[in-house]
C-alpha positions as CSV (number, residue, x, y, z in Angstrom):
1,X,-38.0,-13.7,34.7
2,X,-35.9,-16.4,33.7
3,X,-37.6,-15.9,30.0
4,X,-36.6,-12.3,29.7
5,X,-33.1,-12.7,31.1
6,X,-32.6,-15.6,28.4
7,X,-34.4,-13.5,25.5
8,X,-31.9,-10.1,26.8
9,X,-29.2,-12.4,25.9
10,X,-29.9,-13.9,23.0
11,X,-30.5,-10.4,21.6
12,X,-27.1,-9.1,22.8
13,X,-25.5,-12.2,21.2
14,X,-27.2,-11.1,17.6
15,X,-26.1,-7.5,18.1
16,X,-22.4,-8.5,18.8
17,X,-22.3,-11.4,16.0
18,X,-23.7,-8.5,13.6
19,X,-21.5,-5.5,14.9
20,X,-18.5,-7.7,14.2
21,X,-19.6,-8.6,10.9
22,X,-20.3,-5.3,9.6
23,X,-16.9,-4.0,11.7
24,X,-15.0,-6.8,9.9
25,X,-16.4,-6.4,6.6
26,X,-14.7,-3.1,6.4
27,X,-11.2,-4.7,6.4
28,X,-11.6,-5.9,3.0
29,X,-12.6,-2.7,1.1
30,X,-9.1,-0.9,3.1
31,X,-6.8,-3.6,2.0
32,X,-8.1,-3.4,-1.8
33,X,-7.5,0.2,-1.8
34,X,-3.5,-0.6,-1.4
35,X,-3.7,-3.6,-4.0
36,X,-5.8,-2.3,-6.6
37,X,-3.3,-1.0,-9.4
38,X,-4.1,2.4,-9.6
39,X,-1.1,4.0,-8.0
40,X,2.5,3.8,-7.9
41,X,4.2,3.7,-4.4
42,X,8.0,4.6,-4.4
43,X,9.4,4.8,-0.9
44,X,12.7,6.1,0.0
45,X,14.5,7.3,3.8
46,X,15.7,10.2,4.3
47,X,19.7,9.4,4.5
48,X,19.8,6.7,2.5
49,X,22.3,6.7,0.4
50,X,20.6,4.3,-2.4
51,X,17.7,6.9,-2.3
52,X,19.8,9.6,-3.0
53,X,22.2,7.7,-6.2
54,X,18.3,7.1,-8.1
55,X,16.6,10.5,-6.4
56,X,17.6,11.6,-10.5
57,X,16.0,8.7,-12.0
58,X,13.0,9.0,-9.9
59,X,12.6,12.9,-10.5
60,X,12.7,12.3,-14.0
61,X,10.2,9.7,-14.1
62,X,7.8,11.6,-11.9
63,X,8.2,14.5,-14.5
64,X,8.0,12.4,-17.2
65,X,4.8,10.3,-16.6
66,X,2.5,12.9,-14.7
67,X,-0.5,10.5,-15.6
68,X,1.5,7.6,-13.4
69,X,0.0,8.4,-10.5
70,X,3.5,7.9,-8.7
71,X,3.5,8.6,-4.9
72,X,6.8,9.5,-3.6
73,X,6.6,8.8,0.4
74,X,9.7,9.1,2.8
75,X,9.2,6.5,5.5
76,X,12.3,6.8,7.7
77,X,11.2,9.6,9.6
78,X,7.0,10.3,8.5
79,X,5.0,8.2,10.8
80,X,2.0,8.0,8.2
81,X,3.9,6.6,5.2
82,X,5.4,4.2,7.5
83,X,1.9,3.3,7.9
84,X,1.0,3.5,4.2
85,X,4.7,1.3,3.7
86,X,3.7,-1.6,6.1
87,X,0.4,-1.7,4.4
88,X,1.0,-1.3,1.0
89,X,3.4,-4.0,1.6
90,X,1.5,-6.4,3.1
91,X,-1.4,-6.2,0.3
92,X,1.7,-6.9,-2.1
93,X,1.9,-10.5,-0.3
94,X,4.9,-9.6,2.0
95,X,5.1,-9.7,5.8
96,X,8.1,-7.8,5.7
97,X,9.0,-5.0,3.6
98,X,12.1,-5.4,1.7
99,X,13.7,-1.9,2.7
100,X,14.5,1.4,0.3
101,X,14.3,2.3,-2.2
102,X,11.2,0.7,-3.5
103,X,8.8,0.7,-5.9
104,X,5.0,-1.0,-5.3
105,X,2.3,-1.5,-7.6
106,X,-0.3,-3.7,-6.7
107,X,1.8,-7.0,-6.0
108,X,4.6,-6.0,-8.1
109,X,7.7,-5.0,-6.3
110,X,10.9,-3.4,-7.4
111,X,13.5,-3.2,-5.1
112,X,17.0,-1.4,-4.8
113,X,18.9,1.4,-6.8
114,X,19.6,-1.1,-9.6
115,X,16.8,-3.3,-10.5
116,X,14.7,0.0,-9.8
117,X,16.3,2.0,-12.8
118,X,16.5,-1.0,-14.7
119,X,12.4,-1.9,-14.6
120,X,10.7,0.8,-13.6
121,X,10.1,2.8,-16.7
122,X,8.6,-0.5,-18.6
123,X,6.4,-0.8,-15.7
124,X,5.1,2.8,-15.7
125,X,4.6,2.6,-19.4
126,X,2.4,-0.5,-19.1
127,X,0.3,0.9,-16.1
128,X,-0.2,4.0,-18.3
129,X,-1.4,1.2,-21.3
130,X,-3.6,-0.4,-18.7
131,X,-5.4,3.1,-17.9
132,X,-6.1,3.8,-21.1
């Protein structure tokens, strides 16, 4: 009895050392999809009042470069870009994010309603370069 107990065991070790392999292996493939530089992530909050001095720019440059793949995500009050903020974020290489407005792609970061203005249309040029 002894024998099957120890056997029973053994096998449920295996299973649980492989479960959390193949469970663990999955983090990998999420975090790429934020640092691979495919898209464009400008975040903004509703009320702020930086956001609303470069909402302009940003309109332009969404209408502008339609090929940028730019995604424009509020994350003051939505709940699931606050998600996709925190994440994108942290694939960039920072713990914390800087605050908004900001502009993402892959571990390039442009903060603030200056530097944003000032860089961003070089950078959307060269992704676009990059895609070709």
């Amino acid at each position: 009895m002894d024998k099957i107990i120890k056997i029973v065991a053994g096998l449920v070790v295996v299973v649980v050392i492989a479960s959390l392999a193949v469970f663990l292996s999955g983090f990998p493939q999420q975090a790429n999809h934020f640092t691979s530089a495919t898209t464009i992530y400008y975040f903004w909050g509703d009320g702020c009042p930086h956001c609303e001095d470069i909402k302009p720019f940003m309109d332009n440059i969404t209408q502008k470069y339609p090929d940028a793949n730019i995604q424009v995500l509020e994350v003051w009050k939505n709940q699931t870009n606050q998600k996709i903020y925190s994440q994108v974020n942290a694939a960039a290489g920072l713990s914390t994010p800087p605050g908004v407005p900001e502009v993402v792609l892959g571990k390039i970061v442009i903060v603030g309603e200056k530097d944003i203005p000032d860089k961003l249309e070089a950078l959307v040029q060269d992704h676009l370069k990059k895609k070709q």
